[in-house]
N, C-alpha and C positions, 0 to 999 in steps of 0.2 A: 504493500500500500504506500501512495507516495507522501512523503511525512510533511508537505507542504498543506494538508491538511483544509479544513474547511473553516468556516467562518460560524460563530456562534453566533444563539438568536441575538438580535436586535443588532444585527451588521455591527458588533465587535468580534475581535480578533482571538480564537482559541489560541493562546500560546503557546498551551501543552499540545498541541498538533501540526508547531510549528518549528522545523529543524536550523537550528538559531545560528548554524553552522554558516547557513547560508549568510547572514551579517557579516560577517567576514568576508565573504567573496564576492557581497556587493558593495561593503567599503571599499575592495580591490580594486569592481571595475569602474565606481566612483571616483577612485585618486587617476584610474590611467587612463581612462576613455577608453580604453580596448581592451579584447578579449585576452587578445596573444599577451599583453603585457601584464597585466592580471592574472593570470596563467601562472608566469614568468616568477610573480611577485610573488605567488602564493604555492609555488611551487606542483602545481598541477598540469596535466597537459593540459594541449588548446581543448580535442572535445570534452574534457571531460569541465571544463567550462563554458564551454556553451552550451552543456546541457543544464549545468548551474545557472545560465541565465535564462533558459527557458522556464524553469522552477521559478525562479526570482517575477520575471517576467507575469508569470499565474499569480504568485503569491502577493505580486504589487499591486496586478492590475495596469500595467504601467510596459513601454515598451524597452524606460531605462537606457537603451542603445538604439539611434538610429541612424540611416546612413544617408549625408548630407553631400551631395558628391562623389566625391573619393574617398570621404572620411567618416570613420562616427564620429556624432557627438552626442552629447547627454540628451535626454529629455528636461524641460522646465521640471515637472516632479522630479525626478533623478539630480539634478542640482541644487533642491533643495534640500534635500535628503543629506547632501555631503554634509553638512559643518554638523547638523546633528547627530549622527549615524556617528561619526569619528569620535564626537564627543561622549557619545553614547559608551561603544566600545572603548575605548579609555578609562572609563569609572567602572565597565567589566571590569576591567584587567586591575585596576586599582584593588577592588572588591574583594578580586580573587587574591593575590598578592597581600593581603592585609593593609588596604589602603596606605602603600608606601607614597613616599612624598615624591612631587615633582621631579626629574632629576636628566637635565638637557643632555645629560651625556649620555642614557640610554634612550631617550626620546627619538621613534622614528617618524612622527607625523610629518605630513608639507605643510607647508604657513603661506596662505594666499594674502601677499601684501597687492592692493589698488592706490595708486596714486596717477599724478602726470607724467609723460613724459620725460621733462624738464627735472621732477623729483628724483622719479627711480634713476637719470644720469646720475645727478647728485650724488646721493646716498649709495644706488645700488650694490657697487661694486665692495665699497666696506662693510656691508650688511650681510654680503653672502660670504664674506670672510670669513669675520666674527663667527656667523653660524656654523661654518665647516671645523674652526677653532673649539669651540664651547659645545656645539650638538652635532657632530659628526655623522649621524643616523638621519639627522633630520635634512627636510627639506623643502627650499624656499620657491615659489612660485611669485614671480614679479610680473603683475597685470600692468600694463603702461598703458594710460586711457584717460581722455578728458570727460570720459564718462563717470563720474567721480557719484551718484546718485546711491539714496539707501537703500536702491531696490537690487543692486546690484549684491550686498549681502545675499540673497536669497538666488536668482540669479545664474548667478557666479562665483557663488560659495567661496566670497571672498571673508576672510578672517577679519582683515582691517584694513582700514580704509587710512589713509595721510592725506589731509585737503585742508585747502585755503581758510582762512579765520570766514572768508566773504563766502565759503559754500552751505549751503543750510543744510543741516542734518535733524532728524528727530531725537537724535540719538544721544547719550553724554559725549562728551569731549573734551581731550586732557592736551594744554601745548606741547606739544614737540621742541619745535626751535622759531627762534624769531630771525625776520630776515627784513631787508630792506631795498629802496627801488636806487638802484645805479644806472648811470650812462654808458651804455657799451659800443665801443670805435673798432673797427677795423687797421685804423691807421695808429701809429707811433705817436701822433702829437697829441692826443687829447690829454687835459690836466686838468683838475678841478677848476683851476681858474678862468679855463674857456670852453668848458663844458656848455655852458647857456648859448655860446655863441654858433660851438657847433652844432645843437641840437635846431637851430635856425637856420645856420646856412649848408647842412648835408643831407641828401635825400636818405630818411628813414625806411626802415622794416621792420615791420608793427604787428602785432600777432590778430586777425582777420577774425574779431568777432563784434555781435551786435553793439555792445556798450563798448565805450571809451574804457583804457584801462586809466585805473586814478592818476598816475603821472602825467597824461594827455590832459586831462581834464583840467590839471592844476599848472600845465605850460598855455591852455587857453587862456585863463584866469590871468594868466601875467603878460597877455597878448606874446607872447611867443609862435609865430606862426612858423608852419614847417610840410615840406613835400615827402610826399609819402611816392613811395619806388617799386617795394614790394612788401604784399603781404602774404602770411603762410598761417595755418590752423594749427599750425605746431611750433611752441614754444622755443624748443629747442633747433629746429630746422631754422628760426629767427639768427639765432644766434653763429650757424652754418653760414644764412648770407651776407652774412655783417662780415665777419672775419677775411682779415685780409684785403678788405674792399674801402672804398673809402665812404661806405655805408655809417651810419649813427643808428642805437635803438635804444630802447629803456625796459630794463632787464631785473630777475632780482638775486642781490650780489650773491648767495653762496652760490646758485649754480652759474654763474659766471666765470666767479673764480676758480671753478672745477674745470671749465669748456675752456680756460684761457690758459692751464697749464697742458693743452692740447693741441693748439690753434692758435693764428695772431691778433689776439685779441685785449682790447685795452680798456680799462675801467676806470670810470670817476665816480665822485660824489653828484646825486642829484643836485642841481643847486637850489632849489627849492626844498620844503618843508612838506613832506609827505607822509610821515608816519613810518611805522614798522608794518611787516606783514607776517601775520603769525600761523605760522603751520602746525592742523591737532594732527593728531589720533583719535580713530572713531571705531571702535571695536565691534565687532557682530553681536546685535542683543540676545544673539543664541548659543553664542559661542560660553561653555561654561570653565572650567579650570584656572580658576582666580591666580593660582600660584605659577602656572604657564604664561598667564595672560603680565603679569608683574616683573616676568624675567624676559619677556619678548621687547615690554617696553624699554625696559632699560637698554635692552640691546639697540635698538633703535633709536634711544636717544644718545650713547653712544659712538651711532655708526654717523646721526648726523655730527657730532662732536666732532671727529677724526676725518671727517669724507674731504 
């Protein structure tokens, strides 16, 4: 009899007729998207997984894998299911274990960070360092997307989000690092002192979205006018056409100064009064493991320290 079992009165779920084995093998093909990789991970051959997803598949209701081109990809159910399902399995394993404490250095989960861009340049690279250093098991997934929204939790079974002081979330939110708006040259001569002058007399590249970013708005304000050359929907592509050219744009300085030990790229003080820009953390309100969630930040604040 197949132990994926039936369903008790009132459309709740008979546990005891359910072979719990399978949560495992659908955390599997939840972290890889595919069968052969889940397989792989769990140490099974391919059919003998894809008959586990056919079970899974009954037992959800849900098709969990489907093929979108060339590729699978999740289902909306099947992607919400991640961040719980892991989290779920984890506090098994705790349970059984005798609820041992947190401990990165045997931790194999992936950690789905979403930010911009412009961020994960930043930070990325020290982030996945640190991690390989401290949780060697573990592993990082960096979503780079202006799509920075809290449906995306669910989604995209993103773990945490890093977005703008200006992004609205429903969610808490703890700062990460504060940063601020600079003038960024392609060319050798820009200096604080003629910053205002170049931002007047060199054709800008401006990041190509509905609102003014605040900097613009406060070079109107002081009639500062200026020609705009090119625009691009990516942050960091801004900062690509700028370098080396005798382009001007307005950037904000840590990931500048990460792009400009890269590229010829040159930085001033805005000469205006703009404020700081404060980058959170916005954690998935589903996501449980308080003691995971305290050591991930740290890491991250950190990676932006060192990046």
């Amino acid at each position: 009899m197949d132990s994926i079992g039936t369903r008790a009165i009132g459309g709740n779920l008979n546990l005891a007729s359910v072979d719990l084995n399978l949560l495992v093998l659908l955390d599997a093909l939840l972290e890889e998207g595919s069968v052969t990789r889940a397989a792989e991970r769990v140490g099974l051959s391919q059919p003998a997984m894809s008959h586990a997803l056919r079970r899974i598949r009954r037992l959800m209701g849900d098709e969990i894998l489907i093929r979108q081109g060339s590729r699978y990809v999740l289902t909306p159910q099947a992607e919400r299911l991640r961040i719980p399902l892991g989290d779920l399995l984890r506090r098994s394993a705790d349970l059984l274990t005798g609820g041992g404490a947190f401990d990165p250095r045997r931790d194999a989960r992936t950690v789905t960070v979403r930010t911009t861009p412009s961020t994960a340049f930043m930070l990325g690279h020290r982030l996945s360092m640190l991690l390989t250093e401290e949780a060697p098991g573990m592993r990082l997934r960096l979503v780079a997307s202006m799509d920075l929204a809290d449906s995306t939790f669910a989604a995209d079974g993103v773990d945490v989000l890093l977005i703008s002081e200006a992004q609205p979330t429903e969610f808490p939110r703890e700062r990460l690092f504060e940063d601020e708006w600079v003038v960024v040259a392609g060319a050798d001569d820009l200096t604080a002192s003629n910053a205002r002058r170049l931002l007047a007399e060199r054709p800008h590249v401006v990041h190509d979205s509905p609102q003014l970013m605040r900097p613009y708005l406060i070079l109107r304000e002081h009639e500062v006018t200026h020609v705009v050359q090119a625009r691009t929907s990516d942050t960091l592509t801004l900062l690509h056409l700028i370098a080396g050219s005798a382009r001007v744009g307005i950037h904000r300085r840590r990931i500048a100064e990460v792009f400009a030990r890269r590229a010829p790229l040159w930085i001033a003080d805005f000469p205006f009064t703009a404020g700081n820009i404060g980058m959170d953390v916005v954690w998935n309100p589903w996501l449980g493991d308080p003691a995971f969630r305290t050591w991930f930040q740290d890491l991250l604040r950190r990676a932006a320290e060192e990046a």
